[in-house]
PyMOL Python script that loads the backbone (N, CA, C, O; Angstrom):
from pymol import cmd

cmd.read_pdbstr("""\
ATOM      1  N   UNK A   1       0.838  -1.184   0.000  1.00  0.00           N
ATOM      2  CA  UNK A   1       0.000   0.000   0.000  1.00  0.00           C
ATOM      3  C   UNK A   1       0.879   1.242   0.000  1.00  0.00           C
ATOM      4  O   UNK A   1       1.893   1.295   0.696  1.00  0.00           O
ATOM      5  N   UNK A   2       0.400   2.454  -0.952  1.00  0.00           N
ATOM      6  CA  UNK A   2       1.472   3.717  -1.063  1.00  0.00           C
ATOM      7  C   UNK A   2       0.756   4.917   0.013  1.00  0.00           C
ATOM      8  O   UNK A   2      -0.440   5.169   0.160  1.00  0.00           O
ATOM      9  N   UNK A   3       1.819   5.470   0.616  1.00  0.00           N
ATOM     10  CA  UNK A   3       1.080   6.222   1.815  1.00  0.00           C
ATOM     11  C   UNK A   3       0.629   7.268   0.474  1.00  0.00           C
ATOM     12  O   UNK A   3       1.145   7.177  -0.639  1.00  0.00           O
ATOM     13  N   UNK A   4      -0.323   8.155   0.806  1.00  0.00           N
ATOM     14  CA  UNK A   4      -0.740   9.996   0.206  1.00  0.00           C
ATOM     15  C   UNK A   4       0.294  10.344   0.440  1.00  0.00           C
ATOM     16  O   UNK A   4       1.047   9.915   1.314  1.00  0.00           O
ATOM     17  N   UNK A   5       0.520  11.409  -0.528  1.00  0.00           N
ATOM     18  CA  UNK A   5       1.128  12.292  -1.146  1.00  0.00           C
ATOM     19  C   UNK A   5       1.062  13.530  -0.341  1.00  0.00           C
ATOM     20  O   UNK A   5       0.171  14.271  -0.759  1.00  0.00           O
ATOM     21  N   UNK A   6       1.712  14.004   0.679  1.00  0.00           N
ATOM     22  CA  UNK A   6       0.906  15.507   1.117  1.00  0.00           C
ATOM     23  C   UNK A   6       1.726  16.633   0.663  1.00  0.00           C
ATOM     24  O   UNK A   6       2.774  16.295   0.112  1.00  0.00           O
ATOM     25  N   UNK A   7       1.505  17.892   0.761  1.00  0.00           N
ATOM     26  CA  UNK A   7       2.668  18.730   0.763  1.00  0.00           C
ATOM     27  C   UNK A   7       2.626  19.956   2.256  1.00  0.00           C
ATOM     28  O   UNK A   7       1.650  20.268   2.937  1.00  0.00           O
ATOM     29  N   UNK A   8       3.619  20.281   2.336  1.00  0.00           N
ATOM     30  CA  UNK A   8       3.643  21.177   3.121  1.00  0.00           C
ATOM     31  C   UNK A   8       4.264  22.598   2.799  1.00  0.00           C
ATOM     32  O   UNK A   8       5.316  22.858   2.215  1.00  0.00           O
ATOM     33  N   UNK A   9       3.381  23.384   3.305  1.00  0.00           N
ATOM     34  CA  UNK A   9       3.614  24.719   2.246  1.00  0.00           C
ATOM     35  C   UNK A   9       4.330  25.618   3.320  1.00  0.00           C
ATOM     36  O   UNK A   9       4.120  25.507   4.528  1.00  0.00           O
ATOM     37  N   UNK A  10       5.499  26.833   2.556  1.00  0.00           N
ATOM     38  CA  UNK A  10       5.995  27.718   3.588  1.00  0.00           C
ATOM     39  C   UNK A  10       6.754  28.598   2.451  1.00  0.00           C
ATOM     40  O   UNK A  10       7.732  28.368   1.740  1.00  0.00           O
ATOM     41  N   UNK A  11       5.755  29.861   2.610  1.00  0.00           N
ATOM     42  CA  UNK A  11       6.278  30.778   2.518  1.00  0.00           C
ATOM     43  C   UNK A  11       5.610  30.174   0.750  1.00  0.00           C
ATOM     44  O   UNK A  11       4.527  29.618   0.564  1.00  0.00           O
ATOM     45  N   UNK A  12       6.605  30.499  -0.259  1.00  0.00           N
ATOM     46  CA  UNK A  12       5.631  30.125  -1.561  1.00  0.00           C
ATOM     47  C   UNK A  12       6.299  28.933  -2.322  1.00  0.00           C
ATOM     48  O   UNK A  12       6.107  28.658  -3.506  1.00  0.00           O
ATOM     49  N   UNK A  13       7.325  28.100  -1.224  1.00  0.00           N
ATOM     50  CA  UNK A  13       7.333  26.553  -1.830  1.00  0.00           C
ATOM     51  C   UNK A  13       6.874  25.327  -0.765  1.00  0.00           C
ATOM     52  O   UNK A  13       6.789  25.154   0.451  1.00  0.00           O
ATOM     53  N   UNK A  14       6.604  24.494  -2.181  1.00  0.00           N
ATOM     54  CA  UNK A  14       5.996  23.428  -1.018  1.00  0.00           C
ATOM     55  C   UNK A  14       6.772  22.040  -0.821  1.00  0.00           C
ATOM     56  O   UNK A  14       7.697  21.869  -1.616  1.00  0.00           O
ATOM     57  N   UNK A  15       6.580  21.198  -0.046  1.00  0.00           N
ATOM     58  CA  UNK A  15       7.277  20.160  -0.287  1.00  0.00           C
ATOM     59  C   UNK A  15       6.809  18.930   0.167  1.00  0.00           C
ATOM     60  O   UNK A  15       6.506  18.777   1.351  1.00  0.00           O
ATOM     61  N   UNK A  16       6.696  17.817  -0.859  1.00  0.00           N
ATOM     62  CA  UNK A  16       6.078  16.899  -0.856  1.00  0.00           C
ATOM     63  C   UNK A  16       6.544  15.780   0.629  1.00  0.00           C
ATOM     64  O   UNK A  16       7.716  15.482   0.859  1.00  0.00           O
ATOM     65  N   UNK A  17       5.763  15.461   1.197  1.00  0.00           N
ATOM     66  CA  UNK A  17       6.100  14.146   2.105  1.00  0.00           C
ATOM     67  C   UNK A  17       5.233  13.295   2.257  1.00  0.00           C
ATOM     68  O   UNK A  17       4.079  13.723   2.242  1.00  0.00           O
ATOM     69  N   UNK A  18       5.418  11.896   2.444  1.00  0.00           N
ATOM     70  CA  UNK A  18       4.986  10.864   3.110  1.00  0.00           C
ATOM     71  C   UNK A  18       4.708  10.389   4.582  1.00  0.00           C
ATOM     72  O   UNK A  18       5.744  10.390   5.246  1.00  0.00           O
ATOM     73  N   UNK A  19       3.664  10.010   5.228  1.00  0.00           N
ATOM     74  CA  UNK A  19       4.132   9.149   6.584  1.00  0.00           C
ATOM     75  C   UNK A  19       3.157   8.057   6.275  1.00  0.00           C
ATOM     76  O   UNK A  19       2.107   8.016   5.633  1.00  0.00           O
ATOM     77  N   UNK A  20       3.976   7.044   7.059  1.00  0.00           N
ATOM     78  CA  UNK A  20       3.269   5.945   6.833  1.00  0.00           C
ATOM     79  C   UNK A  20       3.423   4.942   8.367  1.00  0.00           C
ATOM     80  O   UNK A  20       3.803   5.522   9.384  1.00  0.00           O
ATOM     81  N   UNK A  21       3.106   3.475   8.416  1.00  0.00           N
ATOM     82  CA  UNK A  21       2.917   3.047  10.033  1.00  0.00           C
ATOM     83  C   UNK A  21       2.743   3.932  11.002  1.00  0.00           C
ATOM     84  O   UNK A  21       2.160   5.016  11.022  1.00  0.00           O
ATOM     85  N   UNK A  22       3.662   2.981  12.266  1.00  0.00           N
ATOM     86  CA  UNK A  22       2.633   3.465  13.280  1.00  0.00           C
ATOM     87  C   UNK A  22       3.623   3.017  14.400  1.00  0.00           C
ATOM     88  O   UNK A  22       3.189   3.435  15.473  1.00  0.00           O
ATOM     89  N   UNK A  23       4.687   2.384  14.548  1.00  0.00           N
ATOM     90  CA  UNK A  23       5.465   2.395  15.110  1.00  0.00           C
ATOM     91  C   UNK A  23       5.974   3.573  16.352  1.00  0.00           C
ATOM     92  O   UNK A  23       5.860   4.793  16.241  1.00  0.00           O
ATOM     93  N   UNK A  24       6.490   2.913  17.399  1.00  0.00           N
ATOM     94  CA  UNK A  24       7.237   3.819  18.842  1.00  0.00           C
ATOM     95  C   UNK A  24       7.509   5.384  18.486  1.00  0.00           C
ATOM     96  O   UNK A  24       7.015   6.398  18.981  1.00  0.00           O
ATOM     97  N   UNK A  25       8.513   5.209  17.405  1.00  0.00           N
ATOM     98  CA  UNK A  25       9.254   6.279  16.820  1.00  0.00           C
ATOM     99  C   UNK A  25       9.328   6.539  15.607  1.00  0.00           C
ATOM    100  O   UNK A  25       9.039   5.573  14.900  1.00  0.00           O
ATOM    101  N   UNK A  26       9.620   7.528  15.029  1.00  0.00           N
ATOM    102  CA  UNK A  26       9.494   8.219  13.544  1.00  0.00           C
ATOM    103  C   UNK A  26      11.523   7.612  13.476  1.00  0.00           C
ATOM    104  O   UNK A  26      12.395   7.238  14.260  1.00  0.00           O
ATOM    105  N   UNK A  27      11.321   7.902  11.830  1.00  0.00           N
ATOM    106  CA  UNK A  27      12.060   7.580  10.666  1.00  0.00           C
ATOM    107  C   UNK A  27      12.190   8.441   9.679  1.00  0.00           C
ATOM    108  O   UNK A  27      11.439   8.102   8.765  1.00  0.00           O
ATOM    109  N   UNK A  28      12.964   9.681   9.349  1.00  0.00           N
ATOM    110  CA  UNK A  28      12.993  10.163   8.350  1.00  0.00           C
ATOM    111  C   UNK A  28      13.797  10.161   7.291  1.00  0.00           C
ATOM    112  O   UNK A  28      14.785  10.852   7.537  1.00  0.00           O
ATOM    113  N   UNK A  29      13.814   9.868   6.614  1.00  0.00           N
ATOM    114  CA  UNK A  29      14.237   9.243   4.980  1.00  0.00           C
ATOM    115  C   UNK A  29      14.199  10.655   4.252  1.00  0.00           C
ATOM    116  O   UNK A  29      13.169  11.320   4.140  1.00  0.00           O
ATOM    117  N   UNK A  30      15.692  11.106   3.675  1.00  0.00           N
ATOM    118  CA  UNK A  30      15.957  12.384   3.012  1.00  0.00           C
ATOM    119  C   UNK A  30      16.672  11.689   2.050  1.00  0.00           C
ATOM    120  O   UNK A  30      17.712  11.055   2.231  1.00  0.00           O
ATOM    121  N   UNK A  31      15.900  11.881   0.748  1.00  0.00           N
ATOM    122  CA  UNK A  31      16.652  11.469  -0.533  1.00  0.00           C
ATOM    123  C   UNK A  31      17.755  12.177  -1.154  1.00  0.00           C
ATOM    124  O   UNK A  31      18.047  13.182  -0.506  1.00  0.00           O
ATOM    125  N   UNK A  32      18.434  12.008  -2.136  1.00  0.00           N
ATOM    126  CA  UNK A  32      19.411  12.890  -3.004  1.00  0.00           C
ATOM    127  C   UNK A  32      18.889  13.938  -3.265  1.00  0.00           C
ATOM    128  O   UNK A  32      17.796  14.305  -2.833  1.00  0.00           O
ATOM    129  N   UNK A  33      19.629  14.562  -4.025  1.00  0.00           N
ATOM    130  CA  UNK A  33      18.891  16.191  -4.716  1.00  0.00           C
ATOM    131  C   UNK A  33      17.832  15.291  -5.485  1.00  0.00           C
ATOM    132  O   UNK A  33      16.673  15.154  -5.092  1.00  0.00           O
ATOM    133  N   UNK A  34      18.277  14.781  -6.453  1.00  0.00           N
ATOM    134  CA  UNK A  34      16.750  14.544  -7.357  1.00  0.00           C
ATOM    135  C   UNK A  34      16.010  13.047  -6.610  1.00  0.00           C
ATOM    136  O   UNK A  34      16.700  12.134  -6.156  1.00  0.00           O
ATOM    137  N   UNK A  35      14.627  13.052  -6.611  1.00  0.00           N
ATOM    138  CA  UNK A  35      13.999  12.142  -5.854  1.00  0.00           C
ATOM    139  C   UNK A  35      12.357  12.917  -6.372  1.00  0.00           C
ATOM    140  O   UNK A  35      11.947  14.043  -6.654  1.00  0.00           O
ATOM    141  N   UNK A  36      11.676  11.188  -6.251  1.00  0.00           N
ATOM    142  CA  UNK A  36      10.057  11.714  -6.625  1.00  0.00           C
ATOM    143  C   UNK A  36       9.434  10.729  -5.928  1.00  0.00           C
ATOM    144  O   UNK A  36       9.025   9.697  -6.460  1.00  0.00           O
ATOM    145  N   UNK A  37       9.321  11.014  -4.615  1.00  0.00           N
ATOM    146  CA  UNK A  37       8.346  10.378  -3.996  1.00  0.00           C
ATOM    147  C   UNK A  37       7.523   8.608  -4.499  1.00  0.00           C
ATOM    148  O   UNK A  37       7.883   7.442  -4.344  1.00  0.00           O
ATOM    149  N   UNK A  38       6.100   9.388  -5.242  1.00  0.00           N
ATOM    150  CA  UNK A  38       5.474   8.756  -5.794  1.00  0.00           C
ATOM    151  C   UNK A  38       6.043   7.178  -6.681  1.00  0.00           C
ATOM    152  O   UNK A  38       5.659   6.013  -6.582  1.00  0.00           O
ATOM    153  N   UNK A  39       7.268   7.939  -7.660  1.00  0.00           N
ATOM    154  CA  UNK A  39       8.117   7.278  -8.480  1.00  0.00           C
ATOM    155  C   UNK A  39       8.932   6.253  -7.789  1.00  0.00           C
ATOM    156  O   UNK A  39       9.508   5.413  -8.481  1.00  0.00           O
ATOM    157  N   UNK A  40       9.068   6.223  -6.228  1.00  0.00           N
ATOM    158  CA  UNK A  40       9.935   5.270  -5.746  1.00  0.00           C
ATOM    159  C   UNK A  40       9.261   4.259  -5.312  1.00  0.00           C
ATOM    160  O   UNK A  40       9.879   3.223  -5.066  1.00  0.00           O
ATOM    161  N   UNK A  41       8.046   4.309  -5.145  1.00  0.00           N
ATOM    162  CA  UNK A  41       7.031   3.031  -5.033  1.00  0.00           C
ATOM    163  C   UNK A  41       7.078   2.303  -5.900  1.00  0.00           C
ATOM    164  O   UNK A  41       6.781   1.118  -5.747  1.00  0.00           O
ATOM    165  N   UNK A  42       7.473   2.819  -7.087  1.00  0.00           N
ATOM    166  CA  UNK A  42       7.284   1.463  -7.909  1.00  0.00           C
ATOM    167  C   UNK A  42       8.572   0.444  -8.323  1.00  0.00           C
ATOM    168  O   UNK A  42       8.604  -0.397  -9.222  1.00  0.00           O
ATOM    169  N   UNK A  43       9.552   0.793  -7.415  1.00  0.00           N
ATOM    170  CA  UNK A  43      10.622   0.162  -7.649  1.00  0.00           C
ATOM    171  C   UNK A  43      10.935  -0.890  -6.098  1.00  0.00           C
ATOM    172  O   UNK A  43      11.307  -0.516  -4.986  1.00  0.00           O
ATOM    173  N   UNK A  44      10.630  -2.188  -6.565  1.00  0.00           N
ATOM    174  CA  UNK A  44      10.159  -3.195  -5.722  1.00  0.00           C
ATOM    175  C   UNK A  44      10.973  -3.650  -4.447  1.00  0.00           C
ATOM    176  O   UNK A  44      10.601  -4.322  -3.486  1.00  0.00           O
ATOM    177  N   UNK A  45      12.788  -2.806  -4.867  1.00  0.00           N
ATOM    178  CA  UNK A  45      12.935  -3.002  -3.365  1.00  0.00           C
ATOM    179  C   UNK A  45      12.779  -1.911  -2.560  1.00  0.00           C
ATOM    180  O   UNK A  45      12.712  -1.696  -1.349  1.00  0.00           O
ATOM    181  N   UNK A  46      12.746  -1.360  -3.449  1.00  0.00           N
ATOM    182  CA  UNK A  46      12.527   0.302  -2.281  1.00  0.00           C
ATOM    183  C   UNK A  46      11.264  -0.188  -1.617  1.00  0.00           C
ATOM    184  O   UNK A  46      11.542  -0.500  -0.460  1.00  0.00           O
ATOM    185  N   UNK A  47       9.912  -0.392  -1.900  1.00  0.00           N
ATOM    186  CA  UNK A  47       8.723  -0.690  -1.579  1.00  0.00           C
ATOM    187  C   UNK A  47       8.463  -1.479  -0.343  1.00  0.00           C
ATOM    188  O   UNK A  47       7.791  -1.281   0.670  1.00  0.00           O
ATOM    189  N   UNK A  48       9.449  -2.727  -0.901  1.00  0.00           N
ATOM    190  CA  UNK A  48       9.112  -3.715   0.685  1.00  0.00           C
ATOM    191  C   UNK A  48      10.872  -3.089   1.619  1.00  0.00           C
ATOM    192  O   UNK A  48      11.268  -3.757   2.575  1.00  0.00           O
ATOM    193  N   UNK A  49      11.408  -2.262   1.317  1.00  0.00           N
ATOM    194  CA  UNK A  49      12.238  -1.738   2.362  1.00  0.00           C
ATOM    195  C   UNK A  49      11.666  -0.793   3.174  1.00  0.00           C
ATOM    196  O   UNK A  49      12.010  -0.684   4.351  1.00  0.00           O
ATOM    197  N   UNK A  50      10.418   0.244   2.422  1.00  0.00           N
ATOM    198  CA  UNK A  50       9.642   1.020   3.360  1.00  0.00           C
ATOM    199  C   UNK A  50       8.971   0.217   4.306  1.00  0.00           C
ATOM    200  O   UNK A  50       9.014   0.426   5.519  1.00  0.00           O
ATOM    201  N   UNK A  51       8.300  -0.779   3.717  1.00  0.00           N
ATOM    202  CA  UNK A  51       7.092  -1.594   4.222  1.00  0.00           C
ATOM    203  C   UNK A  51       7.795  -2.539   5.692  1.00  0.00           C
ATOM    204  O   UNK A  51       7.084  -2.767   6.671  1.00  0.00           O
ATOM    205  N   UNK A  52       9.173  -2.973   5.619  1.00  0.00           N
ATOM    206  CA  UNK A  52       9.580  -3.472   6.804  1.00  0.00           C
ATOM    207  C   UNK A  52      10.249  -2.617   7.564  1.00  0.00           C
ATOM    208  O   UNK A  52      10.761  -3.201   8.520  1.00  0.00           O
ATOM    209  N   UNK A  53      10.495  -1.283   7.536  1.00  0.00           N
ATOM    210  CA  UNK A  53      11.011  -0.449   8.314  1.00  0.00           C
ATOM    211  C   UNK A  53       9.826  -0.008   8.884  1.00  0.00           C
ATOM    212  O   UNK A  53       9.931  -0.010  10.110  1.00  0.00           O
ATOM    213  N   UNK A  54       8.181   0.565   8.297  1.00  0.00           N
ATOM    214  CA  UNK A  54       7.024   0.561   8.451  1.00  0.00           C
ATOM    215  C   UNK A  54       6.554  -0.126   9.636  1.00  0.00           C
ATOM    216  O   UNK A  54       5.875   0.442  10.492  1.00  0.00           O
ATOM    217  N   UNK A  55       7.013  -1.709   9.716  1.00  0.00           N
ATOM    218  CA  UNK A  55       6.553  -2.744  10.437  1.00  0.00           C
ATOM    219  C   UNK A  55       7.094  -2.305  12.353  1.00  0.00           C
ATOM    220  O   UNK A  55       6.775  -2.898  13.384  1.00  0.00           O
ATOM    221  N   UNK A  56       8.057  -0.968  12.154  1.00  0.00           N
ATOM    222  CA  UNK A  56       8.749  -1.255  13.717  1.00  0.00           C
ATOM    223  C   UNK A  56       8.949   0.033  13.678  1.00  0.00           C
ATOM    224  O   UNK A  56       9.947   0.464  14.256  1.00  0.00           O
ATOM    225  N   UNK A  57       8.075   0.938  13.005  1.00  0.00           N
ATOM    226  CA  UNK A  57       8.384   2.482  12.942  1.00  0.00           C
ATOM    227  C   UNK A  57       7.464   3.864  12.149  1.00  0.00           C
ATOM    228  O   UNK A  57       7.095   3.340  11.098  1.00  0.00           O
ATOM    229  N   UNK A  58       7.178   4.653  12.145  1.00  0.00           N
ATOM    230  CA  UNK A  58       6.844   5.789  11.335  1.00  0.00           C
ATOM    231  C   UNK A  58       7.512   6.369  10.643  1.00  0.00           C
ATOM    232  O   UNK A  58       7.949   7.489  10.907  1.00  0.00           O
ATOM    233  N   UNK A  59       7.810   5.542   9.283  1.00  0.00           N
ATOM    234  CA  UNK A  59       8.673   6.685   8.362  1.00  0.00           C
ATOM    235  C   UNK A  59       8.199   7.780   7.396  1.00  0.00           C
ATOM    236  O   UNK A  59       7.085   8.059   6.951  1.00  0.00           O
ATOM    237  N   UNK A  60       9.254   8.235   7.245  1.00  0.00           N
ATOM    238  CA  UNK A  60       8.588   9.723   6.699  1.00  0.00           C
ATOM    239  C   UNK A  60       9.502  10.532   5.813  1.00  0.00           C
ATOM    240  O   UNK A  60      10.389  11.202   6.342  1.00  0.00           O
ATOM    241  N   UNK A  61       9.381  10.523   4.761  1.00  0.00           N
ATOM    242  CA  UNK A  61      10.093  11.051   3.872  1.00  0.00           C
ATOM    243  C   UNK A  61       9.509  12.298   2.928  1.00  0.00           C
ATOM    244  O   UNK A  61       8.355  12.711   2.815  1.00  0.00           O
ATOM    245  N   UNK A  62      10.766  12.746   2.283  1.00  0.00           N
ATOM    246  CA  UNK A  62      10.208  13.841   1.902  1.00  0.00           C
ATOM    247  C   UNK A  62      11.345  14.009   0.390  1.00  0.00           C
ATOM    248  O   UNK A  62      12.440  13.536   0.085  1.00  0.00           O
ATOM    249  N   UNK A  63      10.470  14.837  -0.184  1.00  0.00           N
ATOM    250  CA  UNK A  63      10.899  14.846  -1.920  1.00  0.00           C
ATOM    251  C   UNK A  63      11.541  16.341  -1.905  1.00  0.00           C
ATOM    252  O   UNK A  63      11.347  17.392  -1.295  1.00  0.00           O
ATOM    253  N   UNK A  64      12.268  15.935  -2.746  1.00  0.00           N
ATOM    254  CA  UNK A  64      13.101  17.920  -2.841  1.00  0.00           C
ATOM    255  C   UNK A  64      12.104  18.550  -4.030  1.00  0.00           C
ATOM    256  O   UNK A  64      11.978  19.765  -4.184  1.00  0.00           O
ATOM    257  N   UNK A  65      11.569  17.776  -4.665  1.00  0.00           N
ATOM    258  CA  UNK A  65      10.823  18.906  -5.559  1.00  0.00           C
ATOM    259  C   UNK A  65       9.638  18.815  -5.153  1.00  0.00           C
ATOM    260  O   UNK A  65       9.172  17.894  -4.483  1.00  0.00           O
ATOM    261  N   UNK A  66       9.002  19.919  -5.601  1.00  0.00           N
ATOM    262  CA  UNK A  66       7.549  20.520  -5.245  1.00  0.00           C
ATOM    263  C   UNK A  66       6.398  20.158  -6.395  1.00  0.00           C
ATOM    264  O   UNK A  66       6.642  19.848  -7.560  1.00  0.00           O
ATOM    265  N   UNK A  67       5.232  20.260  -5.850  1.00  0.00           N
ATOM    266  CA  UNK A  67       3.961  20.202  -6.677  1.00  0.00           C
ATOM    267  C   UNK A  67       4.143  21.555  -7.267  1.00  0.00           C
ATOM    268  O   UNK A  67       4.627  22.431  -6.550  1.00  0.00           O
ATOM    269  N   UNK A  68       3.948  21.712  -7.983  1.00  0.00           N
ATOM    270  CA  UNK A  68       3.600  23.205  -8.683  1.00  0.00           C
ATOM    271  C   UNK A  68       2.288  23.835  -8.829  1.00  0.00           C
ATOM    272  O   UNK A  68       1.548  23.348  -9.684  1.00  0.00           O
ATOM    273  N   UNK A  69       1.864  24.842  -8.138  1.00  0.00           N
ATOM    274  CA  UNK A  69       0.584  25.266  -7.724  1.00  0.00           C
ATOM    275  C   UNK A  69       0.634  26.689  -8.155  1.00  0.00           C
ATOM    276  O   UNK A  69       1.322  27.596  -7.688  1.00  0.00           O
ATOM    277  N   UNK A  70      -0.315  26.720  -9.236  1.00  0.00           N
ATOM    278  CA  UNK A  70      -0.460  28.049 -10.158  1.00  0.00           C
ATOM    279  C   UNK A  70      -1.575  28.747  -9.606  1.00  0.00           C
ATOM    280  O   UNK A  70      -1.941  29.814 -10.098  1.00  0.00           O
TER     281      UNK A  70
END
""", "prot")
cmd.dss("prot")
cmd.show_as("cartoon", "prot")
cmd.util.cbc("prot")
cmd.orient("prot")
């Protein structure tokens, strides 16, 4: 399952993140400069590497580029 997409806005950029489980403690996952959220779900080990870190934690990542909101 892919967590939503949210963004968080400040000031006039925004920036995309994830949370997902439910775990003790949070996990935050900061990608390279280039990274797309959405796009890393579909690459099958990334997927079940979220999903078992998921299993013992709240991770939470976040994308360097923004939604673009006109």
């Amino acid at each position: 399952m892919r967590p939503v997409t949210r963004y968080a806005r400040r000031g006039g950029v925004s920036i995309a993140y994830q949370v997902m489980g439910e775990g003790p403690f949070d996990v935050v996952f900061v990608p390279g400069f280039v990274s797309h959220l959405d796009f890393l779900w579909e690459i099958p080990t990334i997927a079940r590497t979220w999903h078992r870190v998921a299993s013992f934690s709240r991770p939470r990542g976040c994308d360097a580029s923004a939604r673009v909101i006109w």
